[in-house]
C-alpha positions, 0 to 999 in steps of 0.5 A: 409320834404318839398321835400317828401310833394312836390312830394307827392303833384305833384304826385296828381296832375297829376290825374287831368290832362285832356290833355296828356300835362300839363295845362300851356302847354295846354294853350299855345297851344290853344292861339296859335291856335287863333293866326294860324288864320292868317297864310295861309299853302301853301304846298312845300313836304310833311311836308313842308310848305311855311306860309303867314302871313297877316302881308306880313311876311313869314315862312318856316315850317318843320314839320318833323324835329319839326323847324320853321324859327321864332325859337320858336318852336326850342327853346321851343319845343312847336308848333308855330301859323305857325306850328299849321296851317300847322297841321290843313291842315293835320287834326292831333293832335297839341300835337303829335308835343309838346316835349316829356319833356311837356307830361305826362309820362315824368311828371309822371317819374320826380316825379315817385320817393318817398322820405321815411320819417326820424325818430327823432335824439333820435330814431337814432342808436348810434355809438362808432365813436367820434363824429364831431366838427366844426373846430376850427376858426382861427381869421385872422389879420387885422382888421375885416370888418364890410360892407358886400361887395355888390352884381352886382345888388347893386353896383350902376353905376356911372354916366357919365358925358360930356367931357370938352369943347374944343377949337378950337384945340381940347385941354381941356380949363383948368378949375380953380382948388380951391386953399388953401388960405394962412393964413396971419397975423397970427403966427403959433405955435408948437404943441409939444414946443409950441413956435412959428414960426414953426410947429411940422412936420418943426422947425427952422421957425426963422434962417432966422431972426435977433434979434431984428425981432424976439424980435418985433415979440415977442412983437406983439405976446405978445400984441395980447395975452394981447388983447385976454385977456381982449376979443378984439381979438382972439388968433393970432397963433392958426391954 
């Protein structure tokens, strides 16, 4: 429906047009026309013409073949202020050089064609045709995402950051890395046995040891949990 009250209403539009172009296009034309007061025309054959403007540029205009040396009449279809001048000196009309597409009758054939109104489904002809299901939806494996992926114009660029410094050879000086700091005075305990001097993932963390060192170990452990007990320290094995 908004397709045959949009034609509809370009249709009757077009009964107010005072120009055989359109208003935008009318527009344009006459601040160009503004802008040919600058130009001076200096004729070279008998559709071209050498243009001078008094910004000391220069254009080659030709109006036969609709072109102009600053490309906007090739690309737009509509007569530059170059061309506009070099009309005036011939005394004919600018818009005999405008682009066929800008005119009315060209207007008029786009939106010549009527889009004819549709009843109601319920005043539809019914078929004995079976009739269409969507298709059944299979549900993929994996788990589902839940972010939408991102456009171009949403992904942000990343930021680029200046190369390291240099030395006089042209080698990067190394920069400190952080390093994890080892964890001293304190027993680490399995998360599955709960013994201690090894961890779930590497066990046998006392074949090294004799024991009477693991029996003072034992001891130290034990003191340290009696101390945890009455609050003077926390638990020693904990990770």
């Amino acid at each position: 429906m908004y397709i045959m009250l949009r034609m509809v209403n370009r249709r009757a539009a077009r009964r107010n047009w005072k120009h055989p172009v359109g208003p935008k296009i009318f527009k344009i034309i006459e601040k160009s026309k503004v802008e040919s007061t600058c130009c001076i025309p200096k004729m070279a054959s008998e559709k071209e013409y050498l243009v001078q403007h008094l910004s000391g540029r220069q254009f080659v205009v030709k109006l036969k073949e609709s072109t102009c040396s600053c490309r906007r009449w090739d690309l737009c279809g509509i007569p530059c202020s170059h061309a506009i001048a070099c009309i005036f000196t011939r005394d004919e009309s600018v818009n005999t050089y405008v682009h066929d597409c800008y005119k009315k009758e060209a207007y008029l054939n786009s939106y010549d064609t009527m889009i004819h109104p549709v009843p109601g489904m319920d005043l539809w002809d019914g078929t004995d045709l079976t009739p269409l299901k969507p298709p059944i939806c299979k549900q993929q494996p994996g788990r589902p995402k839940r972010k939408r992926i991102a456009s171009v114009s949403e992904v942000e660029p990343q930021a680029h950051y200046p190369p390291p410094p240099t030395n006089l050879l042209g080698e990067h000086k190394d920069t400190p890395q952080p390093q994890r700091l080892r964890k001293w005075f304190v027993e680490i305990a399995c998360g599955k046995c709960r013994k201690l001097g090894h961890n779930k993932v590497r066990k046998g963390g006392y074949k090294g040891m004799g024991n009477q060192a693991r029996q003072d170990l034992h001891g130290f452990v034990g003191q340290s949990s009696g101390a945890q007990a009455s609050g003077k320290m926390g638990r020693p094995w904990r990770l």
